[in-house]
N, C-alpha and C positions, 0 to 999 in steps of 0.2 A: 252712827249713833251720836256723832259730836263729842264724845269722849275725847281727848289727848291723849294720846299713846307716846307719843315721844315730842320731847319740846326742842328747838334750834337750837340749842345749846347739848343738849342730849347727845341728839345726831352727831354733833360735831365731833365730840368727844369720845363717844362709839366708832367712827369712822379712826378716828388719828390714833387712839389708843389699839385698834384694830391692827394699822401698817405700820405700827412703831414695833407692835411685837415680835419680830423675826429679829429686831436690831438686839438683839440677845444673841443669835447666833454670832455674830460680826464682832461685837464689843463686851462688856461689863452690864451686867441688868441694872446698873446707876443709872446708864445712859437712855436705857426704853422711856421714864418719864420723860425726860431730856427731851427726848425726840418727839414724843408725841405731843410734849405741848407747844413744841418748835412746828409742827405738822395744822396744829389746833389752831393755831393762829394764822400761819395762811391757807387756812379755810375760812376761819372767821373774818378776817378781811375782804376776803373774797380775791384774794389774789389771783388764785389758782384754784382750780376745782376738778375731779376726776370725772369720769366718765360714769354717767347714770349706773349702772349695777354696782360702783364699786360704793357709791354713796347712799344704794337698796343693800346692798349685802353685806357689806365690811362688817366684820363683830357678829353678824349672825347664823344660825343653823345652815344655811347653804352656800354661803360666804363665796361664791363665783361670783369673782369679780372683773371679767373680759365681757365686753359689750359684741366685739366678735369673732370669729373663726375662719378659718379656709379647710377641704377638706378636698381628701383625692377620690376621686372617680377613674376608676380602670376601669380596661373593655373585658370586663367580665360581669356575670351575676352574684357571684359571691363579694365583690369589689362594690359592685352598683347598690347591693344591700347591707351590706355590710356601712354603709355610708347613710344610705339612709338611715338605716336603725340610729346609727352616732347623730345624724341629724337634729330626729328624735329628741335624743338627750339633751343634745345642745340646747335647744329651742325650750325645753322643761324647764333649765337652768336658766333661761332670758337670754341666752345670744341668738346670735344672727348668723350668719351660714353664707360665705362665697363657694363655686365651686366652677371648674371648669369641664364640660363633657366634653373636650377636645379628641380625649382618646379613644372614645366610644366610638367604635365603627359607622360607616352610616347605611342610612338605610335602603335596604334591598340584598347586602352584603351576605351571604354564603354564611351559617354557624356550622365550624367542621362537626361541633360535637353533635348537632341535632340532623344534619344538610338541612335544617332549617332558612328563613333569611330573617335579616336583623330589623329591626324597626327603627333603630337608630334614637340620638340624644333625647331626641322634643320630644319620644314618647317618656323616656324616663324623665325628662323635666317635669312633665304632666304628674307622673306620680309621686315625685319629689312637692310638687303644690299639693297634691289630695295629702300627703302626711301633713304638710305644715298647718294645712287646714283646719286639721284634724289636731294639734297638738296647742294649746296655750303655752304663749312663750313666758316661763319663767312662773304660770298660774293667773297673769292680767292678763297676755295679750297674745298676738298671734307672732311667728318669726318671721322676717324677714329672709331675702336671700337675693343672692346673685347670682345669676347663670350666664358662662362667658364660653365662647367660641370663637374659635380660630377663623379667622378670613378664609384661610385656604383650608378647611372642612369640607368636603363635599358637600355635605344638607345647611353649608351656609345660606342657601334666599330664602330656605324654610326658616332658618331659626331668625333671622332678619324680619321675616314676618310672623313668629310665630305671636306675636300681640299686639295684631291686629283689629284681633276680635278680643273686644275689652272683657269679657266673660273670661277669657281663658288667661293662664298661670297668673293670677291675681297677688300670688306670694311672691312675687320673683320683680325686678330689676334684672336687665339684658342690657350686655356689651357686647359688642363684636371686638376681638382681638385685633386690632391689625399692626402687619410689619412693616418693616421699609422695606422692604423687595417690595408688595402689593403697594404701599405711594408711591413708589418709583413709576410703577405698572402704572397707576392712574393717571401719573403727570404724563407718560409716553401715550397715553391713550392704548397701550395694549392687553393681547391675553395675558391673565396670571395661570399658573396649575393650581388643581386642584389636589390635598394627597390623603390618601387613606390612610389613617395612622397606626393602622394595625400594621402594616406590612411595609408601609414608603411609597407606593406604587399612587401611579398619576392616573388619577379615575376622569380627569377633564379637563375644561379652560373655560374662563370666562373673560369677560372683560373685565379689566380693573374698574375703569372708568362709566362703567352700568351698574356696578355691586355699590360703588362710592357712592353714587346718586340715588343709590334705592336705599343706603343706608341713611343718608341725609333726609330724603323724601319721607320714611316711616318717623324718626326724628322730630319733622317738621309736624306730621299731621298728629303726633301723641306724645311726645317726648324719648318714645322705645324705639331703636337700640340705641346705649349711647358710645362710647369709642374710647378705648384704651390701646396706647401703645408700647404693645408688649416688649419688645426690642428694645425701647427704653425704658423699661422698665428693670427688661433684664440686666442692662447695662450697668446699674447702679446694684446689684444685687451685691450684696456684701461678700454672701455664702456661695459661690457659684457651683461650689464643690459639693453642698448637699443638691441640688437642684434646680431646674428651672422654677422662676416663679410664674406660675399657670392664670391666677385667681386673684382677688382683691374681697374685701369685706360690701359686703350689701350697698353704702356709701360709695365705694370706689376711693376711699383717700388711704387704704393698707393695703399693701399689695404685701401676699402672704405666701411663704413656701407652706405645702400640704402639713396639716396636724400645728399650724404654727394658731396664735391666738393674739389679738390686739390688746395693746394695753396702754391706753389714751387719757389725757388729762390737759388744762389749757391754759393760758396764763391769762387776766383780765387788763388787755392792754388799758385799755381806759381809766385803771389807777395809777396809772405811772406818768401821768400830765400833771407838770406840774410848774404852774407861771408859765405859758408860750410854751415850753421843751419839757422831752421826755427825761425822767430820772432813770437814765441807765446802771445807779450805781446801785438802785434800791432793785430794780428789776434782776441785776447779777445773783445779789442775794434769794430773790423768788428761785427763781432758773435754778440756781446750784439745790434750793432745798425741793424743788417739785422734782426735779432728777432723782433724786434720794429717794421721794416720796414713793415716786413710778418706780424704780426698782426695788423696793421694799414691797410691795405690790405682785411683785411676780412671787415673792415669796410667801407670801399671805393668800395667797390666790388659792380656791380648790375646785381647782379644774374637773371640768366634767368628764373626764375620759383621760386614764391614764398615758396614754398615747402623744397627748396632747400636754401634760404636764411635763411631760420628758424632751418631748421638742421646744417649747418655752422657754425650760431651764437651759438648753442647750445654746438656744440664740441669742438670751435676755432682749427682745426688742419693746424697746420705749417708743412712745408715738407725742409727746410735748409740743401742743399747738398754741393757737391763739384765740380769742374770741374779744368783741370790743374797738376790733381797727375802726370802722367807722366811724362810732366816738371818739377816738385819740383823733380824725379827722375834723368833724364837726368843731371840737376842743380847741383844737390849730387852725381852726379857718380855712383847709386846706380841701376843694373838689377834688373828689373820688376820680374823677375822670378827667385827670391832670397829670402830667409828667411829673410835676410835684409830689403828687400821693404814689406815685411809682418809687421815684424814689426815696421817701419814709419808709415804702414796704419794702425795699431791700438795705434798707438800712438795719432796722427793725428784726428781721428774721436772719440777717446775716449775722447781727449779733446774738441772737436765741442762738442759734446752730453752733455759732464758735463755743459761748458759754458753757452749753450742754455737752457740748465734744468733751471741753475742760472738766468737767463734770464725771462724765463719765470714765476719764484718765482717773482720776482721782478714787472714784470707787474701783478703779480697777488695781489703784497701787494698795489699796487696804482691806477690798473683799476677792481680788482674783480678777483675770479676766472673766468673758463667756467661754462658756466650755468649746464649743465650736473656733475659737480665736486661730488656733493650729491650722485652720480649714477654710479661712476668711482671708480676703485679700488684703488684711494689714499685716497677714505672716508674711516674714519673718522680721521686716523692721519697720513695719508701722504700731501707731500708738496701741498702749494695751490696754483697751477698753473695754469696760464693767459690761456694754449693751450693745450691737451690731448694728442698730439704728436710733436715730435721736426724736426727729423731727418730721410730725403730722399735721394736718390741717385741718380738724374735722369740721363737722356743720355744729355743733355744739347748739342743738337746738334747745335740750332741756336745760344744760349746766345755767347755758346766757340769759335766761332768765330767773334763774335764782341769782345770777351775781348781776342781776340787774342790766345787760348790759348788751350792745349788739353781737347777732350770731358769727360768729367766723371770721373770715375775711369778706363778709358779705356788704354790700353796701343794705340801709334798708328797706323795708318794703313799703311802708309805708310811713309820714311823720306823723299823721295822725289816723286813730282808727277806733273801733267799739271795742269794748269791753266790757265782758260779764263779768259780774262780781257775784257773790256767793253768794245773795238774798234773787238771784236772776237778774238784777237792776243791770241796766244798760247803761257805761260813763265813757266818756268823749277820752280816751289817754291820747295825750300829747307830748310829742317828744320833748323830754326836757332840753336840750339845747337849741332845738327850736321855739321853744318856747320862751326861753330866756333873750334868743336874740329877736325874734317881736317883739320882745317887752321891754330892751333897749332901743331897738329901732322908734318905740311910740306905736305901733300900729298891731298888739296883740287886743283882740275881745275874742268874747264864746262864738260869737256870728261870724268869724274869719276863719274860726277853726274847723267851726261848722263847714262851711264850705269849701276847706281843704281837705275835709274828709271823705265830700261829696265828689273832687272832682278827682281827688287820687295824687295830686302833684299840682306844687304852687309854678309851675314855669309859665302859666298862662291865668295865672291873677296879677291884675293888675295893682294891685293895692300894696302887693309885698316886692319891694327894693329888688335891682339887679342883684347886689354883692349879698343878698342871701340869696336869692334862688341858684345863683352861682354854685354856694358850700353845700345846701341841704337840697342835693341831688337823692333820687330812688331808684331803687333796683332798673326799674321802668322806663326811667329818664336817659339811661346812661347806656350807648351804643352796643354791639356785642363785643365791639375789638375791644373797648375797655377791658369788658369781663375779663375777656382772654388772657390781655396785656396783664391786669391785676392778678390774674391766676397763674399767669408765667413767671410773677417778678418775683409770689413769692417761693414758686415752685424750685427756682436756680437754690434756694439754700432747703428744700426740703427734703430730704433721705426719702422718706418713703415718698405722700403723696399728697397732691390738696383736693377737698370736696368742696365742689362749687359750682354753683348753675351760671349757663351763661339764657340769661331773658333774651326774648324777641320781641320787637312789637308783635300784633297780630297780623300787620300785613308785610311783615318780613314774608321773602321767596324761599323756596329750596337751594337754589344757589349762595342766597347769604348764609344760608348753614354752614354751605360747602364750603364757604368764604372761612366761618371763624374755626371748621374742621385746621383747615389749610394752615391758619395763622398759631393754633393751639400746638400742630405739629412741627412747625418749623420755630416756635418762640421756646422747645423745650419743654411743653405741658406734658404730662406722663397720662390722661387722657383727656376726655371733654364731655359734660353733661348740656344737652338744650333742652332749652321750653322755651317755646312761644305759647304769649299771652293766649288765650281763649282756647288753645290747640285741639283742649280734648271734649266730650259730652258736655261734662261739665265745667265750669271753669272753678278751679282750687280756690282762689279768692277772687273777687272783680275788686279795684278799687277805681272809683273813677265817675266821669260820669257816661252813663250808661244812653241817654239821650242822644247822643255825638256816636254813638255805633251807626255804620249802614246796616238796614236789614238785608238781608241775602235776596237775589234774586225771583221774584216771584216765578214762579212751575206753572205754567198754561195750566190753566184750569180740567178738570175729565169732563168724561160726557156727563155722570153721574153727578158733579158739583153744580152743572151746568140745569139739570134737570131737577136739583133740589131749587137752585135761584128763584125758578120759576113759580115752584110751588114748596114753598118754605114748610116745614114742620114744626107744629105748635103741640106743648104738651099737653096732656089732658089733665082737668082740673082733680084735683087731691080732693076725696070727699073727709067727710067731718068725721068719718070713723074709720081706721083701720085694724085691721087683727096681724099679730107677729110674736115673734120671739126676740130676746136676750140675750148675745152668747159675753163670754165675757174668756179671753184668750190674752197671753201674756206677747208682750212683744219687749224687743232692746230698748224701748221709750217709755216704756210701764203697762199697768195691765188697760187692756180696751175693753171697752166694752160695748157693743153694736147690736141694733137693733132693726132687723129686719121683716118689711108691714108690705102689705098685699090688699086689695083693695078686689072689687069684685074682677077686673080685668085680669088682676094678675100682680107680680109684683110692682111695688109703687114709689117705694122711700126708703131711706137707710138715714140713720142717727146714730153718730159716735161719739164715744167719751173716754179722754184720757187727759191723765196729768190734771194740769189746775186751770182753769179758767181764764184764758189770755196766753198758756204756754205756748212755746213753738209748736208743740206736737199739737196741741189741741189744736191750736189752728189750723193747721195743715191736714190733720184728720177731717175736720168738718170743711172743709172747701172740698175737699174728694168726696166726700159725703153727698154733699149740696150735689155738685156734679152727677154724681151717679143717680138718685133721684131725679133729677132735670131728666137722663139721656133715659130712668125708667119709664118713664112718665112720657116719653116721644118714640117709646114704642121700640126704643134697642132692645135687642136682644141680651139678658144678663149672660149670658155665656159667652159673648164678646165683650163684656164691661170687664170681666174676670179673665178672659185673656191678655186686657191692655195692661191689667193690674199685677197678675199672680206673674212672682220672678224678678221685681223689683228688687236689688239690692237697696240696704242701709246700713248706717256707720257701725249697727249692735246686732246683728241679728242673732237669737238665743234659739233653744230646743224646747220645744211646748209637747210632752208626752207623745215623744220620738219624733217629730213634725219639725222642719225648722221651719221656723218662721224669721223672715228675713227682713220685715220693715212692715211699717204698718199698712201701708197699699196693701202690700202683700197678705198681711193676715185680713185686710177685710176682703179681697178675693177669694180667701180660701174661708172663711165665714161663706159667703154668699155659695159659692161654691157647693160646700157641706148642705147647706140651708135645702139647695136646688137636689142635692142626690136623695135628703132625706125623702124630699115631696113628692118625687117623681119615682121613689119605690127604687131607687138604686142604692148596692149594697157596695161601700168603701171597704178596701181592705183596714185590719185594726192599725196600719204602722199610717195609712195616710189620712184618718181622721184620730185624731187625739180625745181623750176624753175631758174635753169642755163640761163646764157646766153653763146649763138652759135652764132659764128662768121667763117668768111672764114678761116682768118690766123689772129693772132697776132705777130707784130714784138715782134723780143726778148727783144731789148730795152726796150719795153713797157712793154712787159709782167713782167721784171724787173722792174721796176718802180711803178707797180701800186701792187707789190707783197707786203702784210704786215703780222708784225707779229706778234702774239695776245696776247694780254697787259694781259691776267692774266690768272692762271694757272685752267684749267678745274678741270682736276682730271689724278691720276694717275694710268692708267689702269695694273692692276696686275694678267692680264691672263696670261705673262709673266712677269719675272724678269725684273726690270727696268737696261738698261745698261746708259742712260744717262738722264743729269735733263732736265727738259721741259722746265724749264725758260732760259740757258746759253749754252747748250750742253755738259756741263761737265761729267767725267761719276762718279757716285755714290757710293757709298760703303754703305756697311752695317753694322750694328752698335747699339747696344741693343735694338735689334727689331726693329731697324727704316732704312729708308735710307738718307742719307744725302749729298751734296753738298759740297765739299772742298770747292768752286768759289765762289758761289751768297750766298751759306748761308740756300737753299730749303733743307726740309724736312718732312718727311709723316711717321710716325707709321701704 
């Protein structure tokens, strides 16, 4: 509506007054304003900022304030549902969901209670996706999830492969767990066991060094499965005495004991530059009050299942990251992909880590340890801390662009790139620090920018100096050992974990996977996420120039191509009058409206309309349009025009009067479709034609006019790669394991 509903100052105020209110239980209610305007201000600076739900929820009706979860899976049906249903909840609430089917028998296995046999994990994976599917997360969007397996699982080459076929668990992120017995296996080149977790017993062997390369190999061609190592993971577990930790959050950068829940917030390194060096004394001050902040948080929090607020309070685990290193690079003149920026970044997070440690001493000399402390390896004479861990890495895709600033520890993706602005207008952003140093060097115009946007990265224009191509490296530019290296350096001071993609070129091998597998586990990475460029259907964002691609191999031609050459097909001419119908049918782009004409031969042309004149959608409706009429008109078959069509995934697809319609290909397949059952005297059942309304004609004015577009985001269908966001049109990139919006700010794990 364009109303204002809550202005930036609001928010902020709503958020801080929000986490200040439990400091009532702790102190004097003097001190609640105290705090929350202590709180108000570094948000308003943007020092620090909490993780997306806590800055949707804080102060309001459903006040869940954890971005995500982990939850247990036992080898039972009362376990396996019982998990679902919390799923469920979870996902209502806006989080996100790790879990591991480790314990689920696998399939083929004997069920004593039925002498049934089991089907094993990936079929319950499957139903875990038809819930999440099925559930809006939080009432925008859909859940995210993780699903992790053990190496030595029996149905690990199944679950290795189970996404393959990009149609299938579209809700889920897959790791494979591995240990050090299975690296050791692979380095020796031998068998590992395999063990049934119901009972111990060794159901097989494989080889190490076959499973490593097929996990590399799926990797390589989609970015799925990616590798945690469990063993170190375990190793740093605080609580060893409640459990193993099994699972991680969606991201991969919390690694959770069952029923535990994340609770993440970041600091904006890039304001702490100040003249050449960083202000460590002003950053101490941030640190000690975002500790506060995040522990005050577990207590404000209303968790979505009491189960889960009982393990919380028990652990108090903080997750205090970073977003912005890039810029405190750029800032310092210092290349990402330099022993120098390695060591910033253990400078940096060594001093977050101590800080926060101190930090949390402190809240624990004046609100108590965690209640778990008796059960943690700092009993009986390690420090008595407030939280059982400090320090996370997340991808902070949303927070880093409201505080302005680079994602994570990520270097970025781009210096320059489009952006939609709110009227749809297309504007050239360019990074500010590179933009500042063109415009000292002498050598910034709009024509330079232009085509650094075109070609993806300045390392091969000649126009712009060594000593900046040097500093303003990209994601793309920069080797995988860097990634690695940069993700190990700051992983040495991380308690929990960091989320981070390590880029390929596109003609990286499987072997170089194997390579940064290799180097992620021996530099101390607790796991490792890859993409190579182009990997999947579609590619997440291209930035670059696109001319400089080889096309692929040309396919010897069929006999059938062979025999059209000869005698080409030409369409038949369109006469001056046709007769048709109007349908007009809702899709996630706005409503369509299509217009399907028959000529004496038969059918002949299709006309669409959606959106506004010149929109993305419009356009891409009418070029499928145009198309489809060409291939009527030379004599295809429409009942194969509607097979290439119907099943098309898009970023929004909605529900049209029990129908989903999944993108607009898609709804004009099933137009045509319908059109053909009516004609031909075939009867649709009522759930697979919806009730459309049909009309003669629609003027286009109208049809323009009454076109709208729909106010909130379904879910993001991942049968293919997404190339743009569903809310702006912008296109997306990918980015520790998530995809993200330069424009509006959208993102999905």
């Amino acid at each position: 509506s364009g109303k204002v509903i809550e202005t930036p100052e609001e928010l902020l105020r709503r958020i801080s007054n929000a986490i200040a209110k439990p400091e009532a239980n702790f102190t004097n209610k003097a001190n609640v304003r105290k705090t929350a305007d202590k709180f108000y201000q570094l948000l308003r600076n943007k020092d620090f900022l909490p993780n997306s739900p806590t800055i949707m929820n804080a102060g309001r009706e459903l006040g869940q304030l954890s971005a995500c979860f982990v939850l247990p899976v036992d080898d039972s049906m009362e376990s396996i549902f019982q998990t679902l249903k919390d799923t469920a909840l979870i996902h209502k609430s806006g989080g996100g969901t790790g879990f591991s089917f480790s314990r689920i028998r696998p399939q083929k296995s004997i069920v004593n209670s039925t002498s049934g046999v089991a089907s094993g994990p990936i079929s319950f994976m499957k139903v875990y996706n038809a819930s999440t599917e099925a559930v809006k997360q939080g009432g925008t969007r859909r859940g995210a999830n993780m699903g992790i397996l053990r190496v030595d699982h029996p149905d690990i080459l199944e679950f290795i492969d189970c996404k393959k076929d990009p149609k299938e668990l579209t809700n889920f992120n897959i790791s494979v767990a591995v240990t050090d017995d299975f690296m050791e296996k692979v380095r020796k080149r031998e068998q590992y066991e395999l063990i049934n977790p119901v009972d111990g017993s060794v159901t097989g062997t494989l080889n190490a060094a076959d499973v490593f390369k097929l996990i590399a190999q799926n990797a390589w061609t989609n970015g799925d499965p990616g590798v945690i190592f469990i063993d170190k993971i375990n190793k740093m577990n605080p609580i060893p005495k409640l459990g193993d930790i099994e699972a991680t959050n969606p991201c991969g950068e919390q690694p959770l004991l069952p029923n535990e829940a994340c609770n993440l917030g970041s600091i904006n390194l890039s304001n702490f530059v100040n003249d050449g060096k960083i202000d460590y004394d002003r950053m101490k001050e941030v640190i000690d009050t975002s500790v506060h902040f995040l522990d005050n948080v577990i207590e404000a929090n209303k968790y979505p299942l009491k189960k889960i607020e009982n393990m919380v309070r028990k652990t108090r685990k903080i997750g205090l990251g970073v977003m912005g290193f890039a810029d405190v690079l750029f800032k310092l003149k210092i290349a990402y992909n330099s022993e120098e920026a390695l060591k910033l970044a253990d400078e940096i997070i060594s001093f977050i880590y101590k800080t926060a440690r101190d930090a949390s001493i402190h809240l624990g000399e004046t609100r108590g340890t965690f209640p778990a402390w008796n059960e943690s390896i700092y009993f009986p004479d390690g420090p008595k801390l407030r939280n059982s861990t400090f320090i996370t890495i997340a991808p902070t895709g949303t927070i880093s662009m409201l505080a302005d600033c680079s994602s994570g520890i990520e270097p970025i993706f781009s210096l320059v790139f489009t952006k939609r602005v709110m009227d749809g207008t297309d504007l050239l952003y360019v990074n500010p620090h590179f933009e500042q140093a063109c415009k000292e060097a002498g050598i910034y115009s709009k024509e330079l920018m232009q085509k650094v946007a075109d070609k993806g990265s300045i390392q091969h224009i000649d126009e712009i100096p060594e000593e900046i191509k040097k500093i303003f490296v990209t994601a793309h530019d920069i080797s995988p050992e860097w990634h690695v290296r940069m993700q190990a350096a700051f992983q040495k001071w991380t308690d929990a974990a960091v989320s981070k993609t390590c880029n390929f070129p596109k003609t990286a091998s499987v072997q170089d996977v194997m390579d940064a597998y290799w180097l992620a586990y021996e530099a101390g990475c607790k796991g490792i996420t890859i993409y190579r460029d182009g990997s999947r259907d579609e590619q997440v964002l291209y930035v670059g120039d696109k001319a400089g691609q080889k096309s692929p191999d040309k396919a010897a031609p069929s006999s059938q191509q062979l025999t059209y050459e000869a005698d080409r097909i030409h369409p038949r001419v369109r006469p001056q009058e046709t007769r048709g119908t109007t349908k007009r049918i809702r899709t996630g782009q706005g409503t369509l409206y299509i217009t399907i004409n028959e000529d004496e031969t038969g059918l002949c042309e299709v006309f669409t309309n959606i959106g506004k004149a010149g929109s993305q959608a419009q356009v891409e409706s009418e070029a499928i349009s145009r198309l489809i009429s060409l291939a009527l008109r030379s004599g295809i078959d429409a009942r194969d025009i509607i097979k290439q069509l119907k099943g098309i995934g898009g970023p929004s697809p909605i529900w049209e009067n029990g129908t989903q319609i999944l993108s607009t290909p898609d709804a004009i397949a099933k137009a045509l479709e319908w059109y053909l059952d009516e004609h031909e005297g075939k009867k649709s059942s009522a759930a697979a034609q919806p009730n459309f309304q049909f009309n003669d004609t629609i003027p286009e004015q109208a049809a323009q006019k009454k076109a709208t577009r729909p106010t909130s985001v379904n879910q993001i269908d991942n049968k293919k790669s997404i190339i743009t966001c569903p809310e702006c049109g912008t296109s997306l990139y990918h980015e520790s394991g998530c995809v993200t919006c330069p424009s509006c700010g959208f993102s999905k794990c």
